[in-house]
C-alpha positions in Angstrom: 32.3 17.2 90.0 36.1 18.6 89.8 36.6 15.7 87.8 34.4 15.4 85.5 35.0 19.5 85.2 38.9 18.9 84.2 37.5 15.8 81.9 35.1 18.5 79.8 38.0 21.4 79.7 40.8 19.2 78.6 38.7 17.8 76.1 37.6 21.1 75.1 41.8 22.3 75.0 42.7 19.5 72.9 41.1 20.4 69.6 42.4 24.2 70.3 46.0 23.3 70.7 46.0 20.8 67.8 44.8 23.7 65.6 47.3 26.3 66.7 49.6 23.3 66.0 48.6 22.8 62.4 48.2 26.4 62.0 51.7 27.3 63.6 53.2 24.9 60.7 51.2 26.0 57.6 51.9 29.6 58.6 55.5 29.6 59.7 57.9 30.0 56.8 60.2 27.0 56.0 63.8 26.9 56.6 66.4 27.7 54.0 67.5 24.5 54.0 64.1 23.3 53.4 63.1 25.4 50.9 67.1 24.6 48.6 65.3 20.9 48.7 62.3 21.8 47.2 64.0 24.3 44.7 66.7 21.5 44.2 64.1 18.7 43.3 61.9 21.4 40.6 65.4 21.8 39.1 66.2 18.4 38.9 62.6 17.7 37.2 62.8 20.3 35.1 66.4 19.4 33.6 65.0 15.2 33.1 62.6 17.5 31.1 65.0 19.2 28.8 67.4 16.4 28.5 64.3 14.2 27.4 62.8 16.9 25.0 66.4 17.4 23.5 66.5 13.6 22.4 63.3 13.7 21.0 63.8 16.9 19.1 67.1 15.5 17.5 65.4 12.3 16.9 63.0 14.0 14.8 65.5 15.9 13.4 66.3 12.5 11.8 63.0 11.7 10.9 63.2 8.7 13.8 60.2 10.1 15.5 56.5 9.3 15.4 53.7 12.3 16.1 52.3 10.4 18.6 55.5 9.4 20.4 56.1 13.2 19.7 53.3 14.4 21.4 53.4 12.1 24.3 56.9 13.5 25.3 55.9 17.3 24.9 52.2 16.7 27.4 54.4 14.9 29.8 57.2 17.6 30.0 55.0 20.6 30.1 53.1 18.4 32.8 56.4 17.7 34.9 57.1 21.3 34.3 54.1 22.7 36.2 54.6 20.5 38.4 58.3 22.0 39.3 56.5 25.2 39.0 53.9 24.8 41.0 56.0 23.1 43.6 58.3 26.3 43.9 55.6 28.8 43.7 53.7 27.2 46.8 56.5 26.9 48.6 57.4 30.4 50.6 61.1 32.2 50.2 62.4 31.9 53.4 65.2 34.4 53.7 67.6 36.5 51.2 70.2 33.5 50.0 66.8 31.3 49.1 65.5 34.4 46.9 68.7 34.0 45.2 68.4 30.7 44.4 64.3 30.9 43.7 64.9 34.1 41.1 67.8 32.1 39.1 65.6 28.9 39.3 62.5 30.8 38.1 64.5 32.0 35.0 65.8 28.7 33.7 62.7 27.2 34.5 61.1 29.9 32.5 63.2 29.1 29.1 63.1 25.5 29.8 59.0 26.3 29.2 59.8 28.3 26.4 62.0 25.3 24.4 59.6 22.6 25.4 57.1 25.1 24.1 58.6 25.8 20.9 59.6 22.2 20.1 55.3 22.0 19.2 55.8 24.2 16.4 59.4 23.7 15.1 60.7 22.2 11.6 63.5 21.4 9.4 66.1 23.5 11.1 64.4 25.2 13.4 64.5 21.6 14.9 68.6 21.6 15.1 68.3 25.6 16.5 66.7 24.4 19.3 68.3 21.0 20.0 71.6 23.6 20.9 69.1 25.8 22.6 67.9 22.8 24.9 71.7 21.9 25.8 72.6 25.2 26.5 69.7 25.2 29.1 70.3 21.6 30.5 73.7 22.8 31.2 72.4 25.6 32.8 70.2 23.8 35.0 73.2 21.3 35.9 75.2 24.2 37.1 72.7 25.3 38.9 72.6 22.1 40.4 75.7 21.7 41.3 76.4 25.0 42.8 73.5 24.6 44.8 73.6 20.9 45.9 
Protein backbone atom coordinates (compact mmCIF):
# COMPACT_ATOMS: atom_id res chain seq x y z
CA UNK A 1 0.00 0.00 0.00
CA UNK A 2 3.16 2.53 0.64
CA UNK A 3 3.70 1.92 -2.83
CA UNK A 4 1.08 2.47 -4.58
CA UNK A 5 0.64 5.67 -1.96
CA UNK A 6 4.13 7.22 -3.31
CA UNK A 7 2.77 6.14 -7.04
CA UNK A 8 -0.70 8.40 -6.48
CA UNK A 9 1.40 11.45 -4.73
CA UNK A 10 4.08 11.73 -7.23
CA UNK A 11 1.73 11.52 -9.86
CA UNK A 12 -0.30 14.07 -8.26
CA UNK A 13 3.33 16.47 -7.69
CA UNK A 14 4.10 16.28 -11.20
CA UNK A 15 1.53 18.37 -12.78
CA UNK A 16 2.04 21.00 -9.77
CA UNK A 17 5.72 21.40 -10.32
CA UNK A 18 5.44 21.54 -14.09
CA UNK A 19 2.96 24.52 -13.63
CA UNK A 20 5.05 26.40 -11.15
CA UNK A 21 7.69 25.77 -13.86
CA UNK A 22 5.84 27.34 -16.78
CA UNK A 23 4.53 29.86 -14.56
CA UNK A 24 7.97 30.75 -12.89
CA UNK A 25 9.15 31.51 -16.70
CA UNK A 26 6.13 33.48 -18.09
CA UNK A 27 6.27 35.54 -14.93
CA UNK A 28 9.88 36.13 -14.31
CA UNK A 29 11.18 39.10 -16.25
CA UNK A 30 13.78 38.46 -19.12
CA UNK A 31 17.26 39.34 -18.89
CA UNK A 32 18.79 42.47 -20.39
CA UNK A 33 20.50 40.67 -22.61
CA UNK A 34 17.47 39.01 -23.69
CA UNK A 35 15.35 41.68 -23.93
CA UNK A 36 18.52 44.02 -26.40
CA UNK A 37 17.66 40.80 -28.86
CA UNK A 38 14.24 41.23 -29.09
CA UNK A 39 14.56 45.19 -29.29
CA UNK A 40 17.52 44.56 -31.77
CA UNK A 41 15.49 42.29 -34.22
CA UNK A 42 12.05 45.03 -34.01
CA UNK A 43 14.78 47.54 -35.06
CA UNK A 44 16.19 45.60 -37.59
CA UNK A 45 12.55 44.92 -39.11
CA UNK A 46 11.51 48.07 -38.83
CA UNK A 47 14.62 49.79 -40.72
CA UNK A 48 14.10 46.69 -43.96
CA UNK A 49 10.76 48.62 -43.63
CA UNK A 50 11.95 52.20 -44.19
CA UNK A 51 14.77 51.33 -46.54
CA UNK A 52 11.99 49.37 -48.64
CA UNK A 53 9.28 52.18 -48.40
CA UNK A 54 12.05 54.86 -49.32
CA UNK A 55 12.68 52.96 -52.77
CA UNK A 56 9.33 52.74 -53.50
CA UNK A 57 8.48 56.35 -52.68
CA UNK A 58 11.40 57.52 -54.98
CA UNK A 59 10.38 55.20 -57.54
CA UNK A 60 7.19 56.76 -57.70
CA UNK A 61 8.61 59.83 -57.54
CA UNK A 62 9.63 58.91 -61.09
CA UNK A 63 6.49 57.68 -62.10
CA UNK A 64 8.25 53.92 -62.16
CA UNK A 65 5.62 52.69 -59.78
CA UNK A 66 2.31 50.82 -60.23
CA UNK A 67 -0.77 51.44 -57.47
CA UNK A 68 -0.87 48.06 -56.90
CA UNK A 69 2.87 47.35 -56.54
CA UNK A 70 2.38 50.64 -54.34
CA UNK A 71 -0.03 49.34 -52.11
CA UNK A 72 1.45 45.98 -51.67
CA UNK A 73 4.71 47.56 -50.25
CA UNK A 74 2.74 50.03 -47.85
CA UNK A 75 0.19 46.68 -46.24
CA UNK A 76 3.41 44.70 -45.86
CA UNK A 77 5.39 47.44 -44.04
CA UNK A 78 2.67 48.66 -41.74
CA UNK A 79 2.27 44.81 -41.21
CA UNK A 80 6.09 44.09 -40.42
CA UNK A 81 5.78 47.19 -38.34
CA UNK A 82 3.21 45.88 -35.90
CA UNK A 83 4.86 43.14 -35.85
CA UNK A 84 8.19 44.99 -34.41
CA UNK A 85 5.76 46.70 -32.18
CA UNK A 86 4.02 44.20 -30.88
CA UNK A 87 7.08 42.10 -30.39
CA UNK A 88 8.54 44.97 -28.08
CA UNK A 89 5.43 45.78 -26.34
CA UNK A 90 4.96 42.05 -25.13
CA UNK A 91 8.18 41.71 -24.17
CA UNK A 92 8.78 43.12 -20.38
CA UNK A 93 11.77 45.98 -19.61
CA UNK A 94 13.96 44.26 -17.60
CA UNK A 95 16.03 46.76 -15.90
CA UNK A 96 17.10 50.69 -16.26
CA UNK A 97 19.84 50.38 -19.44
CA UNK A 98 16.88 48.15 -21.41
CA UNK A 99 14.33 51.20 -20.66
CA UNK A 100 16.92 53.23 -22.36
CA UNK A 101 17.15 51.38 -25.26
CA UNK A 102 13.11 50.42 -25.35
CA UNK A 103 12.15 54.53 -25.03
CA UNK A 104 14.70 55.38 -28.03
CA UNK A 105 13.46 52.39 -29.99
CA UNK A 106 9.75 53.23 -29.37
CA UNK A 107 10.47 56.75 -30.84
CA UNK A 108 12.04 55.80 -34.14
CA UNK A 109 9.68 53.17 -34.41
CA UNK A 110 7.02 55.67 -33.89
CA UNK A 111 8.17 58.10 -36.98
CA UNK A 112 9.04 55.12 -39.02
CA UNK A 113 4.89 54.61 -38.63
CA UNK A 114 4.41 58.03 -39.26
CA UNK A 115 6.49 57.97 -42.93
CA UNK A 116 5.18 54.73 -43.97
CA UNK A 117 1.95 56.31 -42.93
CA UNK A 118 2.23 59.40 -44.86
CA UNK A 119 3.75 57.78 -48.06
CA UNK A 120 -0.52 56.63 -48.53
CA UNK A 121 -1.38 60.08 -49.05
CA UNK A 122 1.75 61.92 -50.53
CA UNK A 123 2.17 63.56 -54.15
CA UNK A 124 4.34 65.44 -56.39
CA UNK A 125 6.79 66.73 -53.90
CA UNK A 126 5.57 65.82 -51.02
CA UNK A 127 6.82 62.42 -52.39
CA UNK A 128 10.67 63.84 -52.54
CA UNK A 129 9.98 65.52 -48.75
CA UNK A 130 9.55 62.32 -47.51
CA UNK A 131 12.04 60.20 -49.38
CA UNK A 132 14.73 62.58 -47.21
CA UNK A 133 12.49 62.13 -44.32
CA UNK A 134 12.67 58.13 -44.69
CA UNK A 135 16.68 58.36 -44.84
CA UNK A 136 17.00 60.47 -42.11
CA UNK A 137 15.05 57.77 -40.12
CA UNK A 138 16.83 54.65 -41.64
CA UNK A 139 19.92 56.27 -40.44
CA UNK A 140 18.59 56.72 -37.37
CA UNK A 141 17.55 53.22 -36.88
CA UNK A 142 21.19 52.09 -38.18
CA UNK A 143 22.73 54.04 -35.36
CA UNK A 144 20.66 52.74 -33.22
CA UNK A 145 21.78 49.51 -34.36
CA UNK A 146 24.98 49.84 -34.18
CA UNK A 147 25.40 51.41 -30.84
CA UNK A 148 23.39 48.79 -29.48
CA UNK A 149 24.61 45.56 -31.33
Amino acid sequence: MTGRRTAVVFWTAVPVVVLVVVAVAVVWPGSSASYRGVALSAAEEVLAQVRTVRLMVDADADGRILPSYRSAVLWQARESLASAQGDLVGEEVPDPESVTVHDELQALVSEAGSEIGAADTAEGSGLRVLVDRLGVTGDRLSDFLARYR
